[in-house]
MARLO-329147 format. One record per atom (N, C-alpha, C): x, y, z; residue number from 0; residue in one letter. Coordinates in steps of 0.2 Angstrom, whole numbers. Example, Ala and Ser with C-alpha at 12.3 -4.5 7.8 and 13.67 -1.06 7.14 Angstrom:
<sites>
SITE,u,v,w,pos,code
SITE,66,-28,39,0,A
SITE,62,-22,39,0,A
SITE,66,-16,39,0,A
SITE,64,-11,35,1,S
SITE,68,-5,36,1,S
SITE,64,0,39,1,S
</sites>
This chain:
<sites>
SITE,u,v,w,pos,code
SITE,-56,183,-124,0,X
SITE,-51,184,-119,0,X
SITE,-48,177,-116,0,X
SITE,-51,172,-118,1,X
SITE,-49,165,-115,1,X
SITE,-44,165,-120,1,X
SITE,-46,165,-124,2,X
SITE,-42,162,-129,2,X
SITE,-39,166,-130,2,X
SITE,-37,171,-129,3,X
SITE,-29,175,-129,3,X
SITE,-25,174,-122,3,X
SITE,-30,171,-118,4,X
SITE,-25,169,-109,4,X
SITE,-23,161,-113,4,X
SITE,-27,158,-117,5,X
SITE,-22,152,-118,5,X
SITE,-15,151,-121,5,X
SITE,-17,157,-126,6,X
SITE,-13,158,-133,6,X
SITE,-6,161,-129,6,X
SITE,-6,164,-125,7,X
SITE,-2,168,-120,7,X
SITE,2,163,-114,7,X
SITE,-2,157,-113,8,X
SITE,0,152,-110,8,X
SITE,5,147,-113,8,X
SITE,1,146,-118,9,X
SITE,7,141,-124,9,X
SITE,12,145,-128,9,X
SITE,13,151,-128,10,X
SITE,19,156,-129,10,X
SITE,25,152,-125,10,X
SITE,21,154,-117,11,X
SITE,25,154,-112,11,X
SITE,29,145,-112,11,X
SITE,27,141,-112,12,X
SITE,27,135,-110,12,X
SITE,32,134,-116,12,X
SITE,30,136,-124,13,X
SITE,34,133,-128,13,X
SITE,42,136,-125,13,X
SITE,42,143,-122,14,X
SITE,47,147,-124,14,X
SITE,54,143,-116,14,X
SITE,49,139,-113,15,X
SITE,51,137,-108,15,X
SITE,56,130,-111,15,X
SITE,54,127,-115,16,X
SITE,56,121,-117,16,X
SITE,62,122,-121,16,X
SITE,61,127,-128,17,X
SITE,63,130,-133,17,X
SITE,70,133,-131,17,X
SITE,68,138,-126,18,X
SITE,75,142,-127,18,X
SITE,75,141,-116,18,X
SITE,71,138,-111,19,X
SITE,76,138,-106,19,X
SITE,81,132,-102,19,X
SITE,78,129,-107,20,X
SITE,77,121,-104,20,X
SITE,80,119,-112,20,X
SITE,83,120,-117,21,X
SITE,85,117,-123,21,X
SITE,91,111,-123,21,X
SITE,95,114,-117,22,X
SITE,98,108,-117,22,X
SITE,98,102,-113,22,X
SITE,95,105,-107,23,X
SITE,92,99,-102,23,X
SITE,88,95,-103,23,X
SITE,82,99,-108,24,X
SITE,75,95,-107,24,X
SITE,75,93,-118,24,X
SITE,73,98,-118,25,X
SITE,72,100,-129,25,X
SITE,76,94,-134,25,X
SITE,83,93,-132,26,X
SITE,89,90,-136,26,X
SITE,88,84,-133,26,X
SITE,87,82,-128,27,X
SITE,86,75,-126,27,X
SITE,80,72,-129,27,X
SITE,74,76,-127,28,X
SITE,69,74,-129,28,X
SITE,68,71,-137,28,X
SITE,71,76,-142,29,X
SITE,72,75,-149,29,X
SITE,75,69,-152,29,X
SITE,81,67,-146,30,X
SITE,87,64,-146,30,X
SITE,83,57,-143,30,X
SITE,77,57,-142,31,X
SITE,75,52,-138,31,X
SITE,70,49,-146,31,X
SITE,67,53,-148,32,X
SITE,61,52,-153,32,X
SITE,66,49,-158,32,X
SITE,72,53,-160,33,X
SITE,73,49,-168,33,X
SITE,80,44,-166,33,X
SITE,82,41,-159,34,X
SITE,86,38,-158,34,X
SITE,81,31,-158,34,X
SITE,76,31,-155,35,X
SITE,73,25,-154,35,X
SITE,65,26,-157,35,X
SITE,66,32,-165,36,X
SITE,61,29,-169,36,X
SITE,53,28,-165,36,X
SITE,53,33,-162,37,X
SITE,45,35,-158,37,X
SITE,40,37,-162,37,X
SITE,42,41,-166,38,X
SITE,36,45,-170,38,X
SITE,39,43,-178,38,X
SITE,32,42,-179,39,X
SITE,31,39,-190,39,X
SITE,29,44,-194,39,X
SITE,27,44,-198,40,X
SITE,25,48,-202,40,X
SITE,17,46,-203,40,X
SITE,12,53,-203,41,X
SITE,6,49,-200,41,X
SITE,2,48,-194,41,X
SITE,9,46,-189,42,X
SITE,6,44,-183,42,X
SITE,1,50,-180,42,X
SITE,-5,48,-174,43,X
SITE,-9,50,-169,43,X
SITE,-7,46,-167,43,X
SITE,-5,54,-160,44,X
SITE,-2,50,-154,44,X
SITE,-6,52,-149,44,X
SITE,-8,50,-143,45,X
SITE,-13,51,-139,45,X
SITE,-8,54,-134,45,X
SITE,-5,63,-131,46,X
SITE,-2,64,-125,46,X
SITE,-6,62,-118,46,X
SITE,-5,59,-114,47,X
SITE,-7,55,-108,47,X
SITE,-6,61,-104,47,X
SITE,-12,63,-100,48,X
SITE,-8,70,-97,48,X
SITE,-13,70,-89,48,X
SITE,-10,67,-84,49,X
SITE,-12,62,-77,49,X
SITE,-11,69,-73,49,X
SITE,-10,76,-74,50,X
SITE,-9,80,-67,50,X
SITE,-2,81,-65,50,X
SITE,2,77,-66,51,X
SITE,9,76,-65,51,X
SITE,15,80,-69,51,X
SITE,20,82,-65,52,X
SITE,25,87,-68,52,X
SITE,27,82,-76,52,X
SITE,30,76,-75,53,X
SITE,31,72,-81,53,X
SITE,25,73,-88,53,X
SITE,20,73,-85,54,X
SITE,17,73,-90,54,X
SITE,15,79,-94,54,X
SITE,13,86,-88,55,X
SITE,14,91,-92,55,X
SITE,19,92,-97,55,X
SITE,27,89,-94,56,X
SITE,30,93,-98,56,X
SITE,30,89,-105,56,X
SITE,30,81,-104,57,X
SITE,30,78,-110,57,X
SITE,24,82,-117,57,X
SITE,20,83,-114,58,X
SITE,14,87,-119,58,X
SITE,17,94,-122,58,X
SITE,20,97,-117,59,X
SITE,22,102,-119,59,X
SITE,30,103,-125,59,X
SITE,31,99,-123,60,X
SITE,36,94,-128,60,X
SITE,34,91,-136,60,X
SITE,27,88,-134,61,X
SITE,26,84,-140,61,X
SITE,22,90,-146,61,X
SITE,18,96,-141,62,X
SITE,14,100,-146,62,X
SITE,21,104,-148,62,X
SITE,26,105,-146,63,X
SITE,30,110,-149,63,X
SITE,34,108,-156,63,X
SITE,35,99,-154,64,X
SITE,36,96,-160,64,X
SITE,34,95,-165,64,X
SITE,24,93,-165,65,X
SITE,22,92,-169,65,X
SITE,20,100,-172,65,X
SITE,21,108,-168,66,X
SITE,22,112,-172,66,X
SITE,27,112,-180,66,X
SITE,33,110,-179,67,X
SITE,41,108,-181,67,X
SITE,42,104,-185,67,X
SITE,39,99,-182,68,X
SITE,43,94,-186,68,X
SITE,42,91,-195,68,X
SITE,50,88,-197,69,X
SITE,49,86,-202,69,X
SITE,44,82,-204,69,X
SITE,44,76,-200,70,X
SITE,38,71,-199,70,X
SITE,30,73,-197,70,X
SITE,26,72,-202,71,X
SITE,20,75,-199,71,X
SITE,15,69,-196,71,X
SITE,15,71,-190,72,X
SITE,9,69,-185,72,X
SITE,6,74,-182,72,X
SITE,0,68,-179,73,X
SITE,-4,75,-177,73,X
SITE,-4,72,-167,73,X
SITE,-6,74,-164,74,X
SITE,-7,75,-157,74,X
SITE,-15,75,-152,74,X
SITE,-16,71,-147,75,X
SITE,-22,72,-145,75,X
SITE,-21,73,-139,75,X
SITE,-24,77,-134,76,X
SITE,-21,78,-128,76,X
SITE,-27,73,-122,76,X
SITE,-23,68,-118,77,X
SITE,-31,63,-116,77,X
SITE,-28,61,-106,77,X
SITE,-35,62,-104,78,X
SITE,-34,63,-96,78,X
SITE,-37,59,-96,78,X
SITE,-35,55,-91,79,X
SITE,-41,51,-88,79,X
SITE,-41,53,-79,79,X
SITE,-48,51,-77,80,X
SITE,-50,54,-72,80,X
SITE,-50,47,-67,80,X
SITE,-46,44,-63,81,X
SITE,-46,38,-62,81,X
SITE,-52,35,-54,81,X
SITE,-53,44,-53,82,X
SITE,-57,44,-44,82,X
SITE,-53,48,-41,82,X
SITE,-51,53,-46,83,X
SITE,-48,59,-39,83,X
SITE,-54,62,-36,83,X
SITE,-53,65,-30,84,X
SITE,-54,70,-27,84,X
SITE,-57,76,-30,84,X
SITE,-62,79,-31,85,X
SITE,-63,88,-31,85,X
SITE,-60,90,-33,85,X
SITE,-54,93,-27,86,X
SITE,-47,96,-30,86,X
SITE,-41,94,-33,86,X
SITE,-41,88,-33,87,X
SITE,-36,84,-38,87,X
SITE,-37,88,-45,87,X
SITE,-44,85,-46,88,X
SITE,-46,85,-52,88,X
SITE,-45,93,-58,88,X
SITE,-48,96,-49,89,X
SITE,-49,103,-55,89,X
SITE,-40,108,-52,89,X
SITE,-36,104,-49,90,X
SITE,-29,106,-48,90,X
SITE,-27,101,-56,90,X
SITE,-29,94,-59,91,X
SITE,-25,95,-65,91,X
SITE,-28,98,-72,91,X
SITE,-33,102,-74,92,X
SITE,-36,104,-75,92,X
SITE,-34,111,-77,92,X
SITE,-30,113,-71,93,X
SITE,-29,122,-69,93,X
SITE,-23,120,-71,93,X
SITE,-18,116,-69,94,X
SITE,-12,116,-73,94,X
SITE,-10,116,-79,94,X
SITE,-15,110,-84,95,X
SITE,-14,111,-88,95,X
SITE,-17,116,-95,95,X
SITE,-21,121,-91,96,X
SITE,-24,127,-93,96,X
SITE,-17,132,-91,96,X
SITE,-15,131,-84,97,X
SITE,-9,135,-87,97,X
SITE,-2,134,-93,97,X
SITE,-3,128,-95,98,X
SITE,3,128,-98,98,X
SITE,-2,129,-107,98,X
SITE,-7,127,-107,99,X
SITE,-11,131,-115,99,X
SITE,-14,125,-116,99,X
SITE,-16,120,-112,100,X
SITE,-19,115,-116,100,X
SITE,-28,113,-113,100,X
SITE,-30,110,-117,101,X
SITE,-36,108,-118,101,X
SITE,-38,103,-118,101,X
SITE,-39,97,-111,102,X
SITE,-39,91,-110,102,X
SITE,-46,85,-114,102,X
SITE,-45,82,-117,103,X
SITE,-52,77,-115,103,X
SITE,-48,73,-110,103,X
SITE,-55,74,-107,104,X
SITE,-56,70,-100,104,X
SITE,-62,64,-101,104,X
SITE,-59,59,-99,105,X
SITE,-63,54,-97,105,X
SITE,-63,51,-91,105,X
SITE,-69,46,-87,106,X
SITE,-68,45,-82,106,X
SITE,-66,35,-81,106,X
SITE,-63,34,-76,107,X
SITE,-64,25,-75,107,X
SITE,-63,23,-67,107,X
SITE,-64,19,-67,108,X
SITE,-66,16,-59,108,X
SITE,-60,13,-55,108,X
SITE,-55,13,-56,109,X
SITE,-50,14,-55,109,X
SITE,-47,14,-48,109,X
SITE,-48,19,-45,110,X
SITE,-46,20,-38,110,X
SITE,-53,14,-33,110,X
SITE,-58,15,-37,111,X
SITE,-64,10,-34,111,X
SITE,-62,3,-35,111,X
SITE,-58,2,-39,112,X
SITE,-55,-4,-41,112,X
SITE,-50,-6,-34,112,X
SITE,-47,-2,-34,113,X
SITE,-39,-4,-31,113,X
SITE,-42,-5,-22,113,X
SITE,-45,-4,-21,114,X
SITE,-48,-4,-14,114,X
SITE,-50,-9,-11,114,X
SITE,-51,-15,-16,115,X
SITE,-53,-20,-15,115,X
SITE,-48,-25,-16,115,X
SITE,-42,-22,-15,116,X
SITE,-34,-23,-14,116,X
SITE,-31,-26,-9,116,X
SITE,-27,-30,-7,117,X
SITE,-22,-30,-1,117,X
SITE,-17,-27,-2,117,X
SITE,-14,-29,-7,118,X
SITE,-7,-28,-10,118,X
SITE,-8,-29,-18,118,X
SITE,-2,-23,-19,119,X
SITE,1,-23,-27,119,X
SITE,-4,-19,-30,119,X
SITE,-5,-13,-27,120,X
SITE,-8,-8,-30,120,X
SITE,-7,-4,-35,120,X
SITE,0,-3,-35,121,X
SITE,3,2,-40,121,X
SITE,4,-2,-48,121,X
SITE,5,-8,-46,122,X
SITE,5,-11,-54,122,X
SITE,1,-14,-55,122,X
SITE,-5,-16,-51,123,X
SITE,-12,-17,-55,123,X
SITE,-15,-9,-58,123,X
SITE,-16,-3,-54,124,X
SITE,-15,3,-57,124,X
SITE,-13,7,-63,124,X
SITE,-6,3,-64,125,X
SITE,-3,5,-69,125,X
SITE,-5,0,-75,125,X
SITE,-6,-5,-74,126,X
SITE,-10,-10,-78,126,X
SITE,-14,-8,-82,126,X
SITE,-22,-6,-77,127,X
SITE,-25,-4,-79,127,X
SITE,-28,4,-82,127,X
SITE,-23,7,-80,128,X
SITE,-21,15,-82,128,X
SITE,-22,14,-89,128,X
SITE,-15,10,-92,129,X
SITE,-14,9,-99,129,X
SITE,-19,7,-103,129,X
SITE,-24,1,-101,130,X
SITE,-26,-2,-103,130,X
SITE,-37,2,-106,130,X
SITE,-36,6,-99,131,X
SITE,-41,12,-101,131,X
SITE,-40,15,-105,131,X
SITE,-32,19,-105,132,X
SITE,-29,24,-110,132,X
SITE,-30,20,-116,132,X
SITE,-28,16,-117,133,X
SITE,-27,12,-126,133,X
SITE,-34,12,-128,133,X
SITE,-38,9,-124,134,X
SITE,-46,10,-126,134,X
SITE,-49,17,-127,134,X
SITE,-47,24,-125,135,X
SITE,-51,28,-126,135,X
SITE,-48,31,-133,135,X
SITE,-39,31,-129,136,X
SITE,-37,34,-138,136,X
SITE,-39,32,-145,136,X
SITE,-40,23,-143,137,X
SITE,-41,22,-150,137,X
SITE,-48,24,-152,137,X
SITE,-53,27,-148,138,X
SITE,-60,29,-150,138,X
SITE,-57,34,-153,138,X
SITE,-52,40,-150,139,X
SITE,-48,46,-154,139,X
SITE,-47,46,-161,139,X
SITE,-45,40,-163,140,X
SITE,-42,36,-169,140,X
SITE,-35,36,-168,140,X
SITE,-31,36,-161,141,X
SITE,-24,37,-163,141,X
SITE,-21,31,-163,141,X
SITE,-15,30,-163,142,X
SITE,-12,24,-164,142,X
SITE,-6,23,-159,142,X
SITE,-5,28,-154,143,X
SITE,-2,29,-151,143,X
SITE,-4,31,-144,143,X
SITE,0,30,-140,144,X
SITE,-2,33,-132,144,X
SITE,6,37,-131,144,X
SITE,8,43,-127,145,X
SITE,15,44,-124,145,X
SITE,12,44,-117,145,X
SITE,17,42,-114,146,X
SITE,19,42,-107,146,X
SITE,23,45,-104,146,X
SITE,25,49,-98,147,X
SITE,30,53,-96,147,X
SITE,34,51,-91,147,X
SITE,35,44,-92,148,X
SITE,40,41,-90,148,X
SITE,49,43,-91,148,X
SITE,54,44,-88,149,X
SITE,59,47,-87,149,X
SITE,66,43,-88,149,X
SITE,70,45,-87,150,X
SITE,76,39,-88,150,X
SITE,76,39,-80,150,X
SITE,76,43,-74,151,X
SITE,75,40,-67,151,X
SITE,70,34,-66,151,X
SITE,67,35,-69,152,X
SITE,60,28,-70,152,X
SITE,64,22,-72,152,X
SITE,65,22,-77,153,X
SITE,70,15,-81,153,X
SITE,76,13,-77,153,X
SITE,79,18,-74,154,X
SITE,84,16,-71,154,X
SITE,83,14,-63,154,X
SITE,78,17,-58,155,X
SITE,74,13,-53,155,X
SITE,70,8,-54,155,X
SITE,68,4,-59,156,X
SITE,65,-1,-61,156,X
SITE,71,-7,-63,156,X
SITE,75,-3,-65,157,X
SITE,80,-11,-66,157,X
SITE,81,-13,-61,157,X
SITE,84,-7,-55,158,X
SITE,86,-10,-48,158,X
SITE,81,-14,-44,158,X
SITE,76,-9,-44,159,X
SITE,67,-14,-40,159,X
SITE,69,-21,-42,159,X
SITE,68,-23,-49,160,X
SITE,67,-26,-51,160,X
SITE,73,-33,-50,160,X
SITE,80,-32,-51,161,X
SITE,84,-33,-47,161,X
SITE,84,-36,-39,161,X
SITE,83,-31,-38,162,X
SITE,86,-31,-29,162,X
SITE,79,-34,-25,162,X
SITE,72,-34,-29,163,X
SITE,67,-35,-25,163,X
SITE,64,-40,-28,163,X
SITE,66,-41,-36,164,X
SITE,62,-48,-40,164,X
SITE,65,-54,-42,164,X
SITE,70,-51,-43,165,X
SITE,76,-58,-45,165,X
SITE,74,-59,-53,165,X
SITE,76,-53,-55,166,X
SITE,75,-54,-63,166,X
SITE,79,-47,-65,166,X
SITE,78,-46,-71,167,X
SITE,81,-40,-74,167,X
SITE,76,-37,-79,167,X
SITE,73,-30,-77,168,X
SITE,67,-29,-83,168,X
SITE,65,-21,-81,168,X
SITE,64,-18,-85,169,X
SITE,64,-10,-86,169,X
SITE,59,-8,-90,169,X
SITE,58,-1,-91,170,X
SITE,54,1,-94,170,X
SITE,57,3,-101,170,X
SITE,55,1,-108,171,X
SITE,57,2,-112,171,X
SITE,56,9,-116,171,X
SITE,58,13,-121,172,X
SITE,57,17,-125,172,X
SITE,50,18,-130,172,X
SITE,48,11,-129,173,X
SITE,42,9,-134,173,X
SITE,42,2,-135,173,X
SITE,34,1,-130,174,X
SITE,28,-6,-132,174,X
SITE,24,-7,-135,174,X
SITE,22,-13,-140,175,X
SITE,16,-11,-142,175,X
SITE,13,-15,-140,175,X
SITE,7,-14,-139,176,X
SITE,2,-17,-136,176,X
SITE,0,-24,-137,176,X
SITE,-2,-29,-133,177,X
SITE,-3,-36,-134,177,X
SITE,-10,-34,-135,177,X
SITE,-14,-31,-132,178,X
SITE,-22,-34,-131,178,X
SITE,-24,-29,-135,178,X
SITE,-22,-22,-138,179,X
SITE,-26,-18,-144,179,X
SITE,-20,-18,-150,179,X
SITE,-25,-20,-153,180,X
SITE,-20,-22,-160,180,X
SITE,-20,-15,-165,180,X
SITE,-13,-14,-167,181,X
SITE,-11,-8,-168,181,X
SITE,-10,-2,-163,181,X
SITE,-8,-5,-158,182,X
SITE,-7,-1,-155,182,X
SITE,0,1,-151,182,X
SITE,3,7,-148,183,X
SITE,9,7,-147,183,X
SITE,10,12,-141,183,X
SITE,13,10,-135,184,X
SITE,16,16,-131,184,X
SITE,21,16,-132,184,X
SITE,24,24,-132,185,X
SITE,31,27,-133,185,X
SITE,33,34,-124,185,X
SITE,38,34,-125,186,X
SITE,40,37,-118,186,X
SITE,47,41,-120,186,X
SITE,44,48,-124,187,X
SITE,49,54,-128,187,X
SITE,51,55,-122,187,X
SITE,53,56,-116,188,X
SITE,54,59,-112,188,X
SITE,63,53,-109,188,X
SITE,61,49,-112,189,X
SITE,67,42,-108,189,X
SITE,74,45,-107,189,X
SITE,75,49,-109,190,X
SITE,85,52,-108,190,X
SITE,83,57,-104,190,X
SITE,78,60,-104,191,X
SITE,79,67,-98,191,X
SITE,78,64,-91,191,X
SITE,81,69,-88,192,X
SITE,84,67,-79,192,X
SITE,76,68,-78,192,X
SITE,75,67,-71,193,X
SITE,69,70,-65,193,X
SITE,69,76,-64,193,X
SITE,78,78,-61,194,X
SITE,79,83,-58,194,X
SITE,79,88,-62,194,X
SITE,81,89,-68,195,X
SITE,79,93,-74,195,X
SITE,71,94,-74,195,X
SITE,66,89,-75,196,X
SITE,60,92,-75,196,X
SITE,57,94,-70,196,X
SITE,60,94,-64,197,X
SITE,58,97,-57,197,X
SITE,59,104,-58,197,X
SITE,65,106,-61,198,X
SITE,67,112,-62,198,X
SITE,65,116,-66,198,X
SITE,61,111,-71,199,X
SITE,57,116,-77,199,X
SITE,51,116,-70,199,X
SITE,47,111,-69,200,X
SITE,42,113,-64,200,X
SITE,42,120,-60,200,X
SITE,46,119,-58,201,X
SITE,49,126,-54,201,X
SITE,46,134,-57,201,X
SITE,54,132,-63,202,X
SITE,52,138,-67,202,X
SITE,46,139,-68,202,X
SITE,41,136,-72,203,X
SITE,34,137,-74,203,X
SITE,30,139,-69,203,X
SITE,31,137,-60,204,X
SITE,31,139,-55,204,X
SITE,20,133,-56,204,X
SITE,23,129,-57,205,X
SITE,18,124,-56,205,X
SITE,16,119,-50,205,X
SITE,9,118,-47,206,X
SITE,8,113,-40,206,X
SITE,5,111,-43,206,X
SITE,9,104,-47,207,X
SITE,8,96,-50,207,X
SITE,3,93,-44,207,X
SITE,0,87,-48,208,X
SITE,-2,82,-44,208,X
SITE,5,78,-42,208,X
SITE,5,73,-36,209,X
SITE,11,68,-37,209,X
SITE,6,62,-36,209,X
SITE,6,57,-31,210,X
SITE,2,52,-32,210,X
SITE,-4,55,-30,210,X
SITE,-9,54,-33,211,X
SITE,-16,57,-32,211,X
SITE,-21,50,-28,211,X
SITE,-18,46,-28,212,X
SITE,-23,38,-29,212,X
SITE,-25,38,-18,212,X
SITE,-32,36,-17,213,X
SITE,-34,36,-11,213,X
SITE,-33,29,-8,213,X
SITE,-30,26,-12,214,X
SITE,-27,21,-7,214,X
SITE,-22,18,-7,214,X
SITE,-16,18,-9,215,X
SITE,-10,19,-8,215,X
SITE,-8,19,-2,215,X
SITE,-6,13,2,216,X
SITE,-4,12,8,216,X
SITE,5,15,7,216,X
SITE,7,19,14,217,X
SITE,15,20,13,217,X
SITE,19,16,11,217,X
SITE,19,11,14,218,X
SITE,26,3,13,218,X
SITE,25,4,6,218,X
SITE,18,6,0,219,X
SITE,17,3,-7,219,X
SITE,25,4,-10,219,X
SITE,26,12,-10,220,X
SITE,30,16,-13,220,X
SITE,38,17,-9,220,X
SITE,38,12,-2,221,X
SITE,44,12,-2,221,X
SITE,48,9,-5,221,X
SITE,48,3,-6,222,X
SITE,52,2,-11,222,X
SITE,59,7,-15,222,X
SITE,54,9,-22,223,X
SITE,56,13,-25,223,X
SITE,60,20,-21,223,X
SITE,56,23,-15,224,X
SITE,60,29,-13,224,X
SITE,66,24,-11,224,X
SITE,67,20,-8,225,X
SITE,74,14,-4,225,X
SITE,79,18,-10,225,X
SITE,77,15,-17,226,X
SITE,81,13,-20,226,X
SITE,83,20,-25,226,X
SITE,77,26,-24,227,X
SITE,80,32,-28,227,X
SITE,84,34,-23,227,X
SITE,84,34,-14,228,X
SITE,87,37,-11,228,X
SITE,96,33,-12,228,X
SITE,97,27,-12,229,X
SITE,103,24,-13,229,X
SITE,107,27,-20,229,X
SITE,102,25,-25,230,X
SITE,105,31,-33,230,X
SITE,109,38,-29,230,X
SITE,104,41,-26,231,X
SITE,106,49,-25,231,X
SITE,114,48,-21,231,X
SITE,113,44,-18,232,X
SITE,120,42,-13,232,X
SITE,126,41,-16,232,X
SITE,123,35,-19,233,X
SITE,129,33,-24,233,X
SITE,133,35,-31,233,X
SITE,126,45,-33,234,X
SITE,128,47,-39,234,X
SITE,134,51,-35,234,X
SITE,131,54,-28,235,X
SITE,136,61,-25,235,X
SITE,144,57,-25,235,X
SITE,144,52,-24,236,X
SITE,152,48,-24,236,X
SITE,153,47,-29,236,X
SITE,150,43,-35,237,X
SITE,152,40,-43,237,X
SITE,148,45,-47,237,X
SITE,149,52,-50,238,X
SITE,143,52,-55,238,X
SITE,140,48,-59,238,X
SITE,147,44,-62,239,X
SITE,146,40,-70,239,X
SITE,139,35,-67,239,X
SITE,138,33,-60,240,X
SITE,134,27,-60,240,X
SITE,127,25,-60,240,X
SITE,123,31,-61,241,X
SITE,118,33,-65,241,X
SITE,118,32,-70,241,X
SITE,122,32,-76,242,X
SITE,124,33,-83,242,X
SITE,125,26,-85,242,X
SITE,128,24,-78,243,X
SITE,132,13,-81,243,X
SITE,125,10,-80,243,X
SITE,122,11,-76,244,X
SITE,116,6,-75,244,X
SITE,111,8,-81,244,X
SITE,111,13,-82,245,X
SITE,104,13,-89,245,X
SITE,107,12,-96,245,X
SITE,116,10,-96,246,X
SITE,116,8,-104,246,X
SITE,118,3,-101,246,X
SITE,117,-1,-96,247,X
SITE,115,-8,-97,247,X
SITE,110,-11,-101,247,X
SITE,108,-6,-100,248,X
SITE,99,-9,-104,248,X
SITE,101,-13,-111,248,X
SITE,108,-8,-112,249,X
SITE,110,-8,-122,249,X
SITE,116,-14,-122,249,X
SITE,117,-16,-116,250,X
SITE,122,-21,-115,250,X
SITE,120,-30,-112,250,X
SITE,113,-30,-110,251,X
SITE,111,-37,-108,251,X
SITE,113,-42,-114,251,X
SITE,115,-46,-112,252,X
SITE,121,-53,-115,252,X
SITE,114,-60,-114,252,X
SITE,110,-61,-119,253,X
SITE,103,-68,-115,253,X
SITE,107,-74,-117,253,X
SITE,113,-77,-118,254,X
SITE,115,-81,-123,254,X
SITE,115,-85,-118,254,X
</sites>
């Protein structure tokens, strides 16, 4: 009986992506992998899958293409567990049994880490996230991590990084790793909106994790809201300006 509620889950999830969401979410996604040359032939790719609406749908995304695709790779599906809560845990756990999937779950000290913080939480976090992920995948044997980073991510990081650093620098398509050799993160998901996968969220009628982490002071994440709330402002007046700032990315001039 499980195994026909999973089988019956991943119907549903495929059929979301497939046929509800094909132009929003499916054609970008595709248009993301063979534009910027994400996936080889061969490749293990470890789907990162944190509780969060991005990363469900990236997973649900990446198993429907490795059903398809002309390329053959294979797919691991990998959680890590960083000090959530009880219910965190077994809320990301239930979501992604609702969409059809079967997590290895591992644990790391992470939130135990960050507590011994004053400041810069999120990007020591983030540091460290990748850094346990590349380590466990590569026990998987993969050679890859995905990440369900977004083009609203790329596009609030140029600004952060602008208006609050005095530099210019984003999150790319695809890094390989300084510190594990052979290794690569990639981010299928870089051309789809937020708002599009809020909306598949919806549809699927899913109650994601959002920031799960226990010590996260408010000010951390101002920032970025400042600066997604000015976006929103500034798309309702200019749509294009949304659009001008992320193919900056393909227009930086270093000369």
């Amino acid at each position: 009986m499980a195994e026909k509620t999973m089988a019956t889950a991943e119907i549903m999830a495929s059929r979301s992506v497939q046929r509800d969401f094909r132009k929003e979410i499916w054609r970008k996604f595709i248009a993301a992998v063979k534009n910027y040359g994400l996936i080889k032939p061969g490749d293990h790719v470890a789907v990162c899958i944190s509780g969060g609406k991005d990363s469900l749908l990236l997973a649900t995304c990446m198993r429907e293409m490795a059903k398809y695709s002309d390329v053959p790779f294979r797919v691991s599906y990998l959680s890590m567990d960083p000090g959530y809560t009880k219910e965190n845990r077994e809320k990301m756990i239930r979501n992604a049994e609702k969409l059809g999937f079967q997590m290895h779950i591992f644990e790391s000290p992470i939130f135990e880490a960050l507590e011994t913080l004053d400041r810069g939480w999120c990007h020591v976090c983030a540091s460290m996230r990748r850094g346990y992920l590349y380590k466990e995948a590569k026990k998987l044997g993969c050679n890859k991590i995905a990440l369900g980073h977004h083009m609203d991510d790329a596009v609030e990081t140029i600004l952060l990084s602008l208006l609050y650093g005095g530099e210019y620098k984003t999150m790319m398509p695809k890094l390989k790793s300084k510190n594990f050799e052979g290794m690569e993160l990639i981010r299928p998901l870089y051309l789809v909106r937020e708002k599009d996968i809020i909306a598949w969220q919806q549809h699927m009628e899913l109650d994601t994790l959002r920031c799960a982490c226990k010590v996260t002071r408010s000010e951390d994440g101002g920032k970025r809201k400042k600066v997604k709330d000015m976006l929103a402002e500034l798309e309702k007046e200019t749509p294009a300006v949304f659009g001008n700032v992320f193919h900056s990315i393909e227009k930086v001039n270093l000369q």
